[in-house]
PQR file with spaces between the fields and no chain letter, atoms N, CA, C, O and H, PARSE charges and radii, in Angstrom:
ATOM       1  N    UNK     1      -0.370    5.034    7.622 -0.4000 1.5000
ATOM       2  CA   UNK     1      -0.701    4.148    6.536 -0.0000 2.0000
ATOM       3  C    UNK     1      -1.630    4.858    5.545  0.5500 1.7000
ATOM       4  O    UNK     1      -1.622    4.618    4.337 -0.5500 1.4000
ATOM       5  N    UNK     2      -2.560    5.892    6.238 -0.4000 1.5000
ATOM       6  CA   UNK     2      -3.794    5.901    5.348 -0.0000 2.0000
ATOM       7  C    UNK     2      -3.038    7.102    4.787  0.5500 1.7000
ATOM       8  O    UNK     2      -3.728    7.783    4.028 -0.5500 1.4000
ATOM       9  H    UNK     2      -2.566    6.087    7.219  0.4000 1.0000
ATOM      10  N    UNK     3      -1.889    7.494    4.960 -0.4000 1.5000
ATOM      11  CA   UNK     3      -1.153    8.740    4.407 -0.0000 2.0000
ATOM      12  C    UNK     3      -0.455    8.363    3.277  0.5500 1.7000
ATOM      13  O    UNK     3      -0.201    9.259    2.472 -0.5500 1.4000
ATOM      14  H    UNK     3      -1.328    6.941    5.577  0.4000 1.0000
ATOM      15  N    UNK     4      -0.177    7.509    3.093 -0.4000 1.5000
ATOM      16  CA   UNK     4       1.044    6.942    2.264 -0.0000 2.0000
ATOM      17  C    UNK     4       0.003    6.179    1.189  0.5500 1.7000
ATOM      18  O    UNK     4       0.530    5.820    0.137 -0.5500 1.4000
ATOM      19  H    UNK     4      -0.383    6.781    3.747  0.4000 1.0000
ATOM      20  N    UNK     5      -1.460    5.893    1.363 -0.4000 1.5000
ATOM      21  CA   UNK     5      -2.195    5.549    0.675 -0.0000 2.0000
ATOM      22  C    UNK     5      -2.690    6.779   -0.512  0.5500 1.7000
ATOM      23  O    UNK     5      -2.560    6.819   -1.736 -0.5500 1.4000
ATOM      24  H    UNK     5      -1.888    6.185    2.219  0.4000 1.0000
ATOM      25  N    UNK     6      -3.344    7.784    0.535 -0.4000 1.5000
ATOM      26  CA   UNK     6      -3.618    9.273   -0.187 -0.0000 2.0000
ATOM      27  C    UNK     6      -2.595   10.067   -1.020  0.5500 1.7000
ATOM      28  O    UNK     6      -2.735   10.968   -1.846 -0.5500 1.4000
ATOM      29  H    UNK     6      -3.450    7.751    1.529  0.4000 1.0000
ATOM      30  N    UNK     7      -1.615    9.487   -0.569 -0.4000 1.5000
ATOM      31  CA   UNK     7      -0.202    9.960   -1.605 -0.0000 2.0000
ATOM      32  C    UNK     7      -0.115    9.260   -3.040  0.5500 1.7000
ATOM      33  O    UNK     7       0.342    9.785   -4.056 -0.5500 1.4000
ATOM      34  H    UNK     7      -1.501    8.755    0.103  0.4000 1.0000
ATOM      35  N    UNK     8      -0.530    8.248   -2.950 -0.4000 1.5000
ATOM      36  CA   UNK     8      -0.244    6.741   -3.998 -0.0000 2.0000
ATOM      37  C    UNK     8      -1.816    7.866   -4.820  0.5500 1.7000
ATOM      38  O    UNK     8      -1.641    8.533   -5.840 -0.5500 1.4000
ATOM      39  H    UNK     8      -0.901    7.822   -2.125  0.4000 1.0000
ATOM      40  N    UNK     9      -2.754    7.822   -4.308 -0.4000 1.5000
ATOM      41  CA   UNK     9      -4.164    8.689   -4.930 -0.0000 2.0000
ATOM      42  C    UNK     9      -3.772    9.812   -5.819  0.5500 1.7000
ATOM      43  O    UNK     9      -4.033   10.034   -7.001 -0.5500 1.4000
ATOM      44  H    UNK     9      -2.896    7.280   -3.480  0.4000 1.0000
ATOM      45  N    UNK    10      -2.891   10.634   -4.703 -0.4000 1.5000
ATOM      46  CA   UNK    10      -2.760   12.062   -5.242 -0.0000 2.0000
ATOM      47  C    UNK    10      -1.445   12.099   -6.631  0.5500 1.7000
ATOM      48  O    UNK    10      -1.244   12.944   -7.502 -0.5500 1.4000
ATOM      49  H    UNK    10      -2.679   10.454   -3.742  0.4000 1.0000
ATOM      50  N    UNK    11      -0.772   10.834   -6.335 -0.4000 1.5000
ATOM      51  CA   UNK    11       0.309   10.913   -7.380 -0.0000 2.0000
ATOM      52  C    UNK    11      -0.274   10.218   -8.954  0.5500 1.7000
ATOM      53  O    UNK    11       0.205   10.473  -10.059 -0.5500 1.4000
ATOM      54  H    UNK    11      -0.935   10.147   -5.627  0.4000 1.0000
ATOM      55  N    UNK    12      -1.430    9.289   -8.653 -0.4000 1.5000
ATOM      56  CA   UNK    12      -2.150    9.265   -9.964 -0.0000 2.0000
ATOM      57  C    UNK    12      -3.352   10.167  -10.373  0.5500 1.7000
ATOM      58  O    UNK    12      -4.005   10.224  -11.415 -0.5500 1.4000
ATOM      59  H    UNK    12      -1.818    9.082   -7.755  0.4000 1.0000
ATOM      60  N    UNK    13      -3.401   10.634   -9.574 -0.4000 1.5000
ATOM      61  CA   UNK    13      -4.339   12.098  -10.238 -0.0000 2.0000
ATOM      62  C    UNK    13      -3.665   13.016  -11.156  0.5500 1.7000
ATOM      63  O    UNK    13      -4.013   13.471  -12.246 -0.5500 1.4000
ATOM      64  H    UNK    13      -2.871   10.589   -8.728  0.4000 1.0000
ATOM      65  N    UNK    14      -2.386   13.207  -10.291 -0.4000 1.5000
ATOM      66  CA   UNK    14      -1.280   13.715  -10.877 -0.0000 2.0000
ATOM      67  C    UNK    14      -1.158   13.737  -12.657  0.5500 1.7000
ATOM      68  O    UNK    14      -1.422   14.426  -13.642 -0.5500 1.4000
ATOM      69  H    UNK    14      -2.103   12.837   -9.406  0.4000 1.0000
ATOM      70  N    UNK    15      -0.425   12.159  -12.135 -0.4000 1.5000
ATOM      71  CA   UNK    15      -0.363   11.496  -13.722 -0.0000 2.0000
ATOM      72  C    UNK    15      -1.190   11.312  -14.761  0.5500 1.7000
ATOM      73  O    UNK    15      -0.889   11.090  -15.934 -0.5500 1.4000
ATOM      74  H    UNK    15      -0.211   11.599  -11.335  0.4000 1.0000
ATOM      75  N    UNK    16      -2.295   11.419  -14.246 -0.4000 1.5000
ATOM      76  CA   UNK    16      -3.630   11.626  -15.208 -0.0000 2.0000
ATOM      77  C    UNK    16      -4.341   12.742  -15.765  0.5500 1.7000
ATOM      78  O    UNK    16      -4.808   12.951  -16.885 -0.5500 1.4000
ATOM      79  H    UNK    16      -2.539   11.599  -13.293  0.4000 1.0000
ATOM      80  N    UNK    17      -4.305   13.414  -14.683 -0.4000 1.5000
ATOM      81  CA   UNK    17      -4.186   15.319  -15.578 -0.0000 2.0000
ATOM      82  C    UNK    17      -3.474   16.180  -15.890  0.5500 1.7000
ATOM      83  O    UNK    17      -3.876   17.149  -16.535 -0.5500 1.4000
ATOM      84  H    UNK    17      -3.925   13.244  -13.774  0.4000 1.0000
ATOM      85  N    UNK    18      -2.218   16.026  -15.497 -0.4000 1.5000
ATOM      86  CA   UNK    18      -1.501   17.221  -15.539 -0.0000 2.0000
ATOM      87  C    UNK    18       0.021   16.377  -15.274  0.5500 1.7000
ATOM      88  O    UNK    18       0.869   16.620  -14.415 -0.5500 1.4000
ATOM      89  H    UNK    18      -1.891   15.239  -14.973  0.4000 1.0000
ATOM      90  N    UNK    19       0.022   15.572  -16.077 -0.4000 1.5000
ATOM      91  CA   UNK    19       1.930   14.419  -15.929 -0.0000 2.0000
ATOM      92  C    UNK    19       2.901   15.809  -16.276  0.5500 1.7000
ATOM      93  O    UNK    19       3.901   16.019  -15.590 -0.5500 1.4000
ATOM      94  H    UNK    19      -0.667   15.375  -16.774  0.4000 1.0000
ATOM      95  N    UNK    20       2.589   16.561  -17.189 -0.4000 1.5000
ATOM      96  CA   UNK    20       3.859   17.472  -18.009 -0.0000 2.0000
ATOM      97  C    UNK    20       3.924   18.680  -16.186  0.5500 1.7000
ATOM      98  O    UNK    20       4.868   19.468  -16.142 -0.5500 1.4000
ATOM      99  H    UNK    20       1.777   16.391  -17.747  0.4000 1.0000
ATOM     100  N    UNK    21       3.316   18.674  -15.425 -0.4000 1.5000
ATOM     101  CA   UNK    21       3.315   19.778  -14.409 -0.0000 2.0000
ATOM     102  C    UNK    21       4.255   18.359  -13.114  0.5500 1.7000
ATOM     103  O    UNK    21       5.257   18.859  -12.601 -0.5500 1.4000
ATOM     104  H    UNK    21       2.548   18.034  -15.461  0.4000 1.0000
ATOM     105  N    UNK    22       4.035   17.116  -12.737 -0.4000 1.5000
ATOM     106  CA   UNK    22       4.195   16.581  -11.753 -0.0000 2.0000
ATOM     107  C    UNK    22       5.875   16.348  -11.550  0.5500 1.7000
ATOM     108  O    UNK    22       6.647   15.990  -12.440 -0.5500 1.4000
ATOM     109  H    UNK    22       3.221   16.710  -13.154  0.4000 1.0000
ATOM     110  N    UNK    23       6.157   16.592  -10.410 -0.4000 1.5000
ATOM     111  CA   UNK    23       7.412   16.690   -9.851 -0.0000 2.0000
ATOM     112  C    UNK    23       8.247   14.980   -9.502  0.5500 1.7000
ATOM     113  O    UNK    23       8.481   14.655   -8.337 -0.5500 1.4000
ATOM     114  H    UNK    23       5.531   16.883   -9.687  0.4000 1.0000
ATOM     115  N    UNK    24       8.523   14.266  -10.417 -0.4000 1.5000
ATOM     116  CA   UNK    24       8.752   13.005  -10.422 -0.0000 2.0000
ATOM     117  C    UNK    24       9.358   12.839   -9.200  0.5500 1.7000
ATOM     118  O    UNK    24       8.785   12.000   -8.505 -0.5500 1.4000
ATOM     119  H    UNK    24       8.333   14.530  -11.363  0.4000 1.0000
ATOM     120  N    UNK    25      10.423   13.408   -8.648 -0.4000 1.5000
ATOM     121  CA   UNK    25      11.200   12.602   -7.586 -0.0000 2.0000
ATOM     122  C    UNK    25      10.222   13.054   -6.345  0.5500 1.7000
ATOM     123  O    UNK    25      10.556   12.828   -5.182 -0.5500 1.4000
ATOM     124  H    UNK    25      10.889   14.090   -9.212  0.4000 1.0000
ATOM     125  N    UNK    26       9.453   13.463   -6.554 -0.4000 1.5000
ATOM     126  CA   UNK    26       8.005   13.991   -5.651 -0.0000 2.0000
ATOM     127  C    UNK    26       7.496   12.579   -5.588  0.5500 1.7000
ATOM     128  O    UNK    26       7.625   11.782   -4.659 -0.5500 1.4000
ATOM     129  H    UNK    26       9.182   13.646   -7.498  0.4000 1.0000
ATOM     130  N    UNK    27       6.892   12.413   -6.750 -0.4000 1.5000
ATOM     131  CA   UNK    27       6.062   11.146   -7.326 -0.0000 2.0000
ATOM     132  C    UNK    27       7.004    9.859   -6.391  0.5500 1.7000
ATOM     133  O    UNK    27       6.505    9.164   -5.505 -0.5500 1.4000
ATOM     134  H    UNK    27       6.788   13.061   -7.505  0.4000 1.0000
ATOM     135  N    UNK    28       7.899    9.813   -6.683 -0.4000 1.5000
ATOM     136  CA   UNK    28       8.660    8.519   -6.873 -0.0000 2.0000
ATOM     137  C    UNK    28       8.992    8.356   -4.826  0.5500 1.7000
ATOM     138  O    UNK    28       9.266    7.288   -4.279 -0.5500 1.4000
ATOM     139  H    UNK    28       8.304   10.377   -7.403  0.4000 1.0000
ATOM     140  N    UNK    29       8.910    9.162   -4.392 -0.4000 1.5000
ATOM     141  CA   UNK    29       9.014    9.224   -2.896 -0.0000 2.0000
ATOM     142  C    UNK    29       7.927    8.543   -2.518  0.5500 1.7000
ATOM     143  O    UNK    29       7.864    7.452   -1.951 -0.5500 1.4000
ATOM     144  H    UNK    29       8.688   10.030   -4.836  0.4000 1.0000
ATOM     145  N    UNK    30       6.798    9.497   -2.985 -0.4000 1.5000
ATOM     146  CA   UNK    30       5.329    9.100   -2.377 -0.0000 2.0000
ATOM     147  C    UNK    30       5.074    7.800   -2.877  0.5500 1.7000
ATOM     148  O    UNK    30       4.392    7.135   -2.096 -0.5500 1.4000
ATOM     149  H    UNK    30       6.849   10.383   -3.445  0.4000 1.0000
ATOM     150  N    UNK    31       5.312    7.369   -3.651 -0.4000 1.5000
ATOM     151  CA   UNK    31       4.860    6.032   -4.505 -0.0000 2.0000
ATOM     152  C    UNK    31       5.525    4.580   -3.744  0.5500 1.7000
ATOM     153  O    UNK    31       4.949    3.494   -3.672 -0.5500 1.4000
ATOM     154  H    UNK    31       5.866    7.910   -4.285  0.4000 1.0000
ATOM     155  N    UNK    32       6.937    4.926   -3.198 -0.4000 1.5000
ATOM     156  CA   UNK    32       7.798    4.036   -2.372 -0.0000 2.0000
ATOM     157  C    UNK    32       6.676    4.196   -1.058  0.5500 1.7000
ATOM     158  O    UNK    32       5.921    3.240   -0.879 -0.5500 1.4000
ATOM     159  H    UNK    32       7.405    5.808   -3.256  0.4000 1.0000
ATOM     160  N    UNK    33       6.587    5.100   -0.363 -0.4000 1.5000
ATOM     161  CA   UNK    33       6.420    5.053    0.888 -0.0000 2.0000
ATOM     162  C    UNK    33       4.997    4.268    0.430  0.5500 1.7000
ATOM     163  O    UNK    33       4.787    3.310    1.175 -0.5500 1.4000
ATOM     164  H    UNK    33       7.200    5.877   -0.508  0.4000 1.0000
ATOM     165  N    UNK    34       4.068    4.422   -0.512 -0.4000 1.5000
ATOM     166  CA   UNK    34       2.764    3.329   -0.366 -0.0000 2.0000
ATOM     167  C    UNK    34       3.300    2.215   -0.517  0.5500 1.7000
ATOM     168  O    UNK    34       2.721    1.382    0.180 -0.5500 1.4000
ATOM     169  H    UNK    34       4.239    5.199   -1.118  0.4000 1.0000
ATOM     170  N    UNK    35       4.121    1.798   -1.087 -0.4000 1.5000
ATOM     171  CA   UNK    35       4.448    0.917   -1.923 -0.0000 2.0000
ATOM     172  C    UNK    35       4.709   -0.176   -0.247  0.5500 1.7000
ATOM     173  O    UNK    35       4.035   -1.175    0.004 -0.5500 1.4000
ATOM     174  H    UNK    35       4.591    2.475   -1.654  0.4000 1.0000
ATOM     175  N    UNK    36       5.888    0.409    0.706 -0.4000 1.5000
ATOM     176  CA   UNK    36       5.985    0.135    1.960 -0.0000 2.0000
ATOM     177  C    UNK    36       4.328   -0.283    2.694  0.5500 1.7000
ATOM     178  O    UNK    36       4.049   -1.470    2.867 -0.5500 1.4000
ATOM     179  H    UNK    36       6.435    1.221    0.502  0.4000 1.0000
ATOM     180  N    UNK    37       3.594    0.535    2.976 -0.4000 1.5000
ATOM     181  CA   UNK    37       2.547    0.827    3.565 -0.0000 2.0000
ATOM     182  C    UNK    37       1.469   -0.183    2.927  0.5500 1.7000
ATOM     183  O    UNK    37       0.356   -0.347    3.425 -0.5500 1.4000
ATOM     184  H    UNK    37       3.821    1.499    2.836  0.4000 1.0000
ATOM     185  N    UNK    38       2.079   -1.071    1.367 -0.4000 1.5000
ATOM     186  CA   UNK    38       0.682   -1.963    0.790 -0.0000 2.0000
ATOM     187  C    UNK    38       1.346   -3.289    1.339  0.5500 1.7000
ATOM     188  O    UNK    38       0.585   -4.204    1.652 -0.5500 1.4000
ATOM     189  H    UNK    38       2.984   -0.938    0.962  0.4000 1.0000
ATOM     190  N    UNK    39       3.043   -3.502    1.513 -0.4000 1.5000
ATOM     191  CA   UNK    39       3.838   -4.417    1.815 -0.0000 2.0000
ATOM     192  C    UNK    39       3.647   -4.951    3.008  0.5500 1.7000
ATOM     193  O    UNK    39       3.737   -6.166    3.181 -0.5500 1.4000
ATOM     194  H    UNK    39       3.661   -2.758    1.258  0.4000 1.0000
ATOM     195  N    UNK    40       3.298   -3.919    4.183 -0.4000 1.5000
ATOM     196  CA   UNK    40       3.273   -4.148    5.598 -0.0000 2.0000
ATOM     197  C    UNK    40       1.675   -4.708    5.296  0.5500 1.7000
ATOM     198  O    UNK    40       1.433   -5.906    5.441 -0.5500 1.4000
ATOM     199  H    UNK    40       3.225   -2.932    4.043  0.4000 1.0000
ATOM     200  N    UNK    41       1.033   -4.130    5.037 -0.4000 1.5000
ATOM     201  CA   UNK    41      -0.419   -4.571    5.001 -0.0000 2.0000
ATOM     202  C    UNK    41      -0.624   -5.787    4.431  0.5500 1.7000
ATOM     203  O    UNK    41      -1.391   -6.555    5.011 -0.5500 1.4000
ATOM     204  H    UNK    41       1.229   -3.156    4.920  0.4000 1.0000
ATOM     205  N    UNK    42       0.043   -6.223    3.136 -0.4000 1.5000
ATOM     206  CA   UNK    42      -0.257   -7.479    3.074 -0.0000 2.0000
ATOM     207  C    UNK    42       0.846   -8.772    3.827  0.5500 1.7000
ATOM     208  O    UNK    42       0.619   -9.978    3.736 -0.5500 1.4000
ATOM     209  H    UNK    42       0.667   -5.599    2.665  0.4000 1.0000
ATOM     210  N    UNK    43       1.899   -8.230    4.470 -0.4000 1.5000
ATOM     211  CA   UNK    43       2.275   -9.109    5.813 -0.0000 2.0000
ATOM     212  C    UNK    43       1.104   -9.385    6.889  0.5500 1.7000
ATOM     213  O    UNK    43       0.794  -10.456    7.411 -0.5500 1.4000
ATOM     214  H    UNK    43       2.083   -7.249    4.545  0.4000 1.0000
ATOM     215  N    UNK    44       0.589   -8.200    7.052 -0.4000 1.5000
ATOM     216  CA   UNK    44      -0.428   -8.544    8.126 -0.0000 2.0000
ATOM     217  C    UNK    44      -1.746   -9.023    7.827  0.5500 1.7000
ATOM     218  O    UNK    44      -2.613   -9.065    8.701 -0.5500 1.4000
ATOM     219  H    UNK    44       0.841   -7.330    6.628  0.4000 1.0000
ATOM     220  N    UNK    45      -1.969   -9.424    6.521 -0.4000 1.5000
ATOM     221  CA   UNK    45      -3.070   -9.724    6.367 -0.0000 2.0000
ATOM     222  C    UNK    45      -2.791  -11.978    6.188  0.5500 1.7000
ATOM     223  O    UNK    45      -3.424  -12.969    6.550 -0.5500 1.4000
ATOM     224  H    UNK    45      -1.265   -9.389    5.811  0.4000 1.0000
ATOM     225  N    UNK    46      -1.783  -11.765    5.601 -0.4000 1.5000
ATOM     226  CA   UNK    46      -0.989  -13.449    5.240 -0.0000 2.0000
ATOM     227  C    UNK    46      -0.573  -13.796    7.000  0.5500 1.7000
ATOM     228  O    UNK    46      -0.598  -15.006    7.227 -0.5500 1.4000
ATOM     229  H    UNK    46      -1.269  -10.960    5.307  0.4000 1.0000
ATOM     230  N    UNK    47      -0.226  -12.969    8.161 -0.4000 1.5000
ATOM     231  CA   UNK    47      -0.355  -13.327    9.374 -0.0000 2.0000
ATOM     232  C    UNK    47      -1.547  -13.536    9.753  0.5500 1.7000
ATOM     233  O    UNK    47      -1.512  -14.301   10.717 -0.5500 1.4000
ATOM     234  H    UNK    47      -0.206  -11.986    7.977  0.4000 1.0000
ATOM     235  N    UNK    48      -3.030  -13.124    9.375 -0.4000 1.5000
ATOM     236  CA   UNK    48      -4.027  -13.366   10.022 -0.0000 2.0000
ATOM     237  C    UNK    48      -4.231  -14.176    9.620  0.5500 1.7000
ATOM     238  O    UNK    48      -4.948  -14.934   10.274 -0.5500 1.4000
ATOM     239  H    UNK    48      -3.058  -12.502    8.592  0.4000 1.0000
ATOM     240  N    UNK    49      -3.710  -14.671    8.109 -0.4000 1.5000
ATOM     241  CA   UNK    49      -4.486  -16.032    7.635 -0.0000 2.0000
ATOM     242  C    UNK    49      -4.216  -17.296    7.985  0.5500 1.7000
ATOM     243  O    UNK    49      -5.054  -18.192    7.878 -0.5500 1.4000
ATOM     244  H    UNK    49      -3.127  -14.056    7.578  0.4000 1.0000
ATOM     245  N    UNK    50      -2.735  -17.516    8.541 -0.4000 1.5000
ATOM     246  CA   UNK    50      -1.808  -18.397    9.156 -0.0000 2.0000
ATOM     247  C    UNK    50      -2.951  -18.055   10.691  0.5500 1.7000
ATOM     248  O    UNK    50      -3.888  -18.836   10.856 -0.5500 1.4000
ATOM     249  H    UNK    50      -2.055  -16.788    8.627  0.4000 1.0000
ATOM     250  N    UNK    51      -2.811  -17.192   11.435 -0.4000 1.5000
ATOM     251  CA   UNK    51      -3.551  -17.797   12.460 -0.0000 2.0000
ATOM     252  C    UNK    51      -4.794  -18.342   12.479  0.5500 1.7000
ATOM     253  O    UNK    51      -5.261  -18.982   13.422 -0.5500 1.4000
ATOM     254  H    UNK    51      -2.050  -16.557   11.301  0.4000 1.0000
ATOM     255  N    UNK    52      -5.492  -18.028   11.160 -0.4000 1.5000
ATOM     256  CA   UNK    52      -7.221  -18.645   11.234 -0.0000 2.0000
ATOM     257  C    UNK    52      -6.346  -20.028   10.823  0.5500 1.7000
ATOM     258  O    UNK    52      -6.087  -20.663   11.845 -0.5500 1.4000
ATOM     259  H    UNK    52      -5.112  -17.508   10.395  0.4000 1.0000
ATOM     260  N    UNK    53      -5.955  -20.503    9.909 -0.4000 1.5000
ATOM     261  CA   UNK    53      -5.887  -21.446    9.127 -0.0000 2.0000
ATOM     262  C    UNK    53      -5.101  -22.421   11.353  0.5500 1.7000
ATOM     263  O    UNK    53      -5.699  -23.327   11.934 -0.5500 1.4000
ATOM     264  H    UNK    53      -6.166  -19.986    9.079  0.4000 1.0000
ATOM     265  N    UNK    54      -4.232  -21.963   11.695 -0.4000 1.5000
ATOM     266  CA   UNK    54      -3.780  -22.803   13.057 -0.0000 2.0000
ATOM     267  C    UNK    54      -5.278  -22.792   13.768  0.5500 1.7000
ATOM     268  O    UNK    54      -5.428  -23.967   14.104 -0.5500 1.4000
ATOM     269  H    UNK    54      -3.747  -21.227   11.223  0.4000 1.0000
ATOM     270  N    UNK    55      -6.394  -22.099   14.144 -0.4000 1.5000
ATOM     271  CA   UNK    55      -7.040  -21.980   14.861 -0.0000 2.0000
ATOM     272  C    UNK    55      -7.914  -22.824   14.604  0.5500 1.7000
ATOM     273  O    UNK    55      -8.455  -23.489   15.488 -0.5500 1.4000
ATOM     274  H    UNK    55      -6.272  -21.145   13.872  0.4000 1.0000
ATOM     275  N    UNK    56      -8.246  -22.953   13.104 -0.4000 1.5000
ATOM     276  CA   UNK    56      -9.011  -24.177   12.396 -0.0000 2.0000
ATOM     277  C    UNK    56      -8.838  -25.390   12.489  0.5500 1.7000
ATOM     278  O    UNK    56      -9.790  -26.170   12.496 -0.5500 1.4000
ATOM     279  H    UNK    56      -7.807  -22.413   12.385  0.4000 1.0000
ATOM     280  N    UNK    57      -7.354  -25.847   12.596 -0.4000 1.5000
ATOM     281  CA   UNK    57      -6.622  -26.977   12.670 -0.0000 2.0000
ATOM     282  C    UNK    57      -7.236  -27.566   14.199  0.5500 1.7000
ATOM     283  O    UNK    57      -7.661  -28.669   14.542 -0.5500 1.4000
ATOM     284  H    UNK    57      -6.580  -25.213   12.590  0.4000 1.0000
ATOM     285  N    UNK    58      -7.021  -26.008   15.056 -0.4000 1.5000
ATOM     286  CA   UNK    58      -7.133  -27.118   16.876 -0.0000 2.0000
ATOM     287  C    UNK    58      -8.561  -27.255   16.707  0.5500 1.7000
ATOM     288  O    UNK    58      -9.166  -27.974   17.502 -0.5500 1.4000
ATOM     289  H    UNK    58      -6.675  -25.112   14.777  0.4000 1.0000
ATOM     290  N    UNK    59      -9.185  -26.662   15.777 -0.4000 1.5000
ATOM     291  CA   UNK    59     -10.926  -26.979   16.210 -0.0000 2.0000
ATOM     292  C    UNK    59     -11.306  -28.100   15.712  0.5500 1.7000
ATOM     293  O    UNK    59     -12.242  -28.793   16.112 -0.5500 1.4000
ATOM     294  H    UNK    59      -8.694  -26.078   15.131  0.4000 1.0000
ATOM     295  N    UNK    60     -10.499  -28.338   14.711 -0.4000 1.5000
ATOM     296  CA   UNK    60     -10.686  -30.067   14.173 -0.0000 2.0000
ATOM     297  C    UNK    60     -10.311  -31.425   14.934  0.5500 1.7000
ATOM     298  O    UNK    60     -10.518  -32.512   14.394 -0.5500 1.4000
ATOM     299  H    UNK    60      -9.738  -27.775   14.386  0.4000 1.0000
């Protein structure tokens, strides 16, 4: 995960100093695989919230 994050980093550094040097279908790989890696993360974050939000319910 934290790879596919540092990729998403390194591909806007990229784009910000030096776009005329960056290897787009480079870019466009690394950018999917965060893109995956922000998707899964916010599944698992909307699953934790469904279980607080059930856990809240039985405490009531």
């Amino acid at each position: 995960m934290m790879d596919a994050l540092a990729c998403a980093v390194t591909v806007w550094t990229r784009m910000e100093n030096q776009p005329h040097e960056a290897n787009i279908g480079n870019c466009k790989r690394s950018l999917i695989k965060a893109a995956h890696a922000i998707t899964q993360l916010w599944g698992d974050v909307l699953e934790e919230e469904g279980r607080r939000k059930v856990g809240q319910k039985a405490l009531a």
